[in-house]
N, C-alpha and C positions, 0 to 999 in steps of 0.2 A: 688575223694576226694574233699573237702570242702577248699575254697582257706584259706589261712593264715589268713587273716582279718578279715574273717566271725564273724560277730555282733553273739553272742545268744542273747537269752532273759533269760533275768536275773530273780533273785528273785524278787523283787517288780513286776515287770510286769506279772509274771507268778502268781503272788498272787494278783494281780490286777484281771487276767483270771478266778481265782476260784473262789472268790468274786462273780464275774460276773454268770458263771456258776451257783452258789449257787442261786442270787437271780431270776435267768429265772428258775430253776426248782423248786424256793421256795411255789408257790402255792401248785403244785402235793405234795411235802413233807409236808408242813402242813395238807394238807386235810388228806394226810397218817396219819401222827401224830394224829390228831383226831378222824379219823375212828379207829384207833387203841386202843386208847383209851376208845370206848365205844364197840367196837365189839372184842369178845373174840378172834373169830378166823381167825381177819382181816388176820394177817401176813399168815394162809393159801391160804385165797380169793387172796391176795396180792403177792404171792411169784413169780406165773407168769409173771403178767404184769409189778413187778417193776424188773424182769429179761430181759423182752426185752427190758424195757423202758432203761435198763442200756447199754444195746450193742447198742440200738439204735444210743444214746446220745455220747457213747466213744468209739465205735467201729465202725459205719458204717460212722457219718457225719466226725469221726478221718480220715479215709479213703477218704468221698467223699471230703472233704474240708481242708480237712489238718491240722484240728484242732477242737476242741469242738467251738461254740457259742462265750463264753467267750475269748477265746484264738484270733481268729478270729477279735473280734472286738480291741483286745489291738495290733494286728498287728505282733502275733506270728504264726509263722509256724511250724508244727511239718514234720520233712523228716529224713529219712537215714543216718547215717554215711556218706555215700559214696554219698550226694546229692541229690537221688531218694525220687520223694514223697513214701510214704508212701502206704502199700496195707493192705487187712484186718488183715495177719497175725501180721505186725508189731502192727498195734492197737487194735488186739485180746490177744498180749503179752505185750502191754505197760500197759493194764486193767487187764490181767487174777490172777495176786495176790491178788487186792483189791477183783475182783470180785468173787475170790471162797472162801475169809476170808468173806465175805458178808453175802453169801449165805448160808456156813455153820451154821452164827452167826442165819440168819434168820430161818433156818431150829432148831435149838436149839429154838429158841423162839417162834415156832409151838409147840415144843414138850411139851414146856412148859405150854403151851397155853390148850393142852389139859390134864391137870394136875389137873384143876382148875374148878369148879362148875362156872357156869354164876352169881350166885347170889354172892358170893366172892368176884368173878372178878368185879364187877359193884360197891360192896361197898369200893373198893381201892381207897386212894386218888391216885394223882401224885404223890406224894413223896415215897407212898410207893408203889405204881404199880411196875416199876422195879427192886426196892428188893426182892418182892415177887415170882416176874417171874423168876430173876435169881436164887433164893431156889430151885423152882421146877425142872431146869431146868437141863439136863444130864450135867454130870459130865465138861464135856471137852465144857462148855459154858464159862464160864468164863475165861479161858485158851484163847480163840480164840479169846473175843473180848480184851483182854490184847495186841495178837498179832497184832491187828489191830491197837491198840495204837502205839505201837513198830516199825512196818511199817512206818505210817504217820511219827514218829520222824526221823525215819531211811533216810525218801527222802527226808525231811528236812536238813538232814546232809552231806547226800551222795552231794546232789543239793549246799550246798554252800561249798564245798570242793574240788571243780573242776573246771578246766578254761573253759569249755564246758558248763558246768552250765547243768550236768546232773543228772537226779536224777536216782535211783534204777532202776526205770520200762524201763527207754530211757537204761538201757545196758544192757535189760534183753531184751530189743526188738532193741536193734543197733537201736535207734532212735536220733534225736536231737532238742531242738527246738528254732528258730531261730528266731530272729528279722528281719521282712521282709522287712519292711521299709528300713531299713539301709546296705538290701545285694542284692543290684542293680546286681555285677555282675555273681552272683547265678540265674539273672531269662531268662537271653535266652538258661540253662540246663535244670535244675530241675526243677525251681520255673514255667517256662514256662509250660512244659508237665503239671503239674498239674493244672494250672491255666485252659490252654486248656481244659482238661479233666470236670472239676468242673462248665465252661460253656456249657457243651453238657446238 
């Protein structure tokens, strides 16, 4: 178990981490955003490679580091309830909600995609580009990206309502995450082994 004193990382810091996160992967999403924009059936070309690019990012460097980029550089550590870093399962369940509301919402927005003549599709502005796709689009699209609103508020709420400072995904994976800076006597356990690990 995790001594009494144990620092987490709080709200700010942890929104400092996503920030961060946002703008290291802000190139690939814009270029996304673009290509999207002009290529009808980008979101099929795309549903691959921004599915690995997603486990890469939150599930393998979660595991090999202990934390995403962002999280990392603000001095958070994500580990265990019980102290242990962290393995793929916990950070294949700390993602696996966002990630299948995602995929779903992206898989809706293929279908929608091929709904649509290329000549249509080119003559949308922005404004109404996503009106229109959402029209097209099966029933249970809009439903899904509601729930992903709903989510985001929900870890927002669950994360400041608890002395843990955990949000939804950290008790759906027994995860926690911690200010590492300030939990010296957390690192000849836990914080050690993963450190060790993370330098091979």
């Amino acid at each position: 178990m995790l001594p009494a004193d144990t620092r987490y990382g709080g709200f700010w810091r942890r929104l400092a981490a996503l920030l961060l996160d946002f703008m290291i992967l802000s190139p690939i999403t814009m270029s996304a955003m673009w290509c999207m924009f002009r290529v009808r059936l980008f979101d099929l070309y795309y549903f691959l490679p921004a599915l690995i690019l997603s486990l890469f990012y939150e599930v393998y460097l979660v595991q090999r580091f202990g934390g995403t980029p962002g999280k990392r550089l603000m001095g958070l550590r994500i580990i265990t309830i019980d102290g242990d870093p962290v393995g793929y399962r916990h950070a294949l369940l700390r993602h696996a909600p966002l990630l299948l509301l995602s995929q779903v919402a992206s898989i809706g927005m293929i279908l929608a995609s091929l709904q649509i003549a290329d000549s249509e599709y080119h003559a949308l502005t922005w404004r109404d580009w996503g009106d229109r796709l959402m029209a097209l689009g099966p029933s249970w699209l809009q439903p899904i990206q509601h729930l992903q609103t709903a989510w985001t508020w929900s870890e927002l709420l669950v994360l400041l309502t608890n002395r843990k400072k955990r949000a939804l995904h950290d008790f759906i994976a027994r995860t926690v995450v911690i200010d590492e800076s300030s939990n010296s006597p957390l690192q000849p356990a836990a914080l050690r082994a993963a450190s060790e690990r993370a330098s091979r």
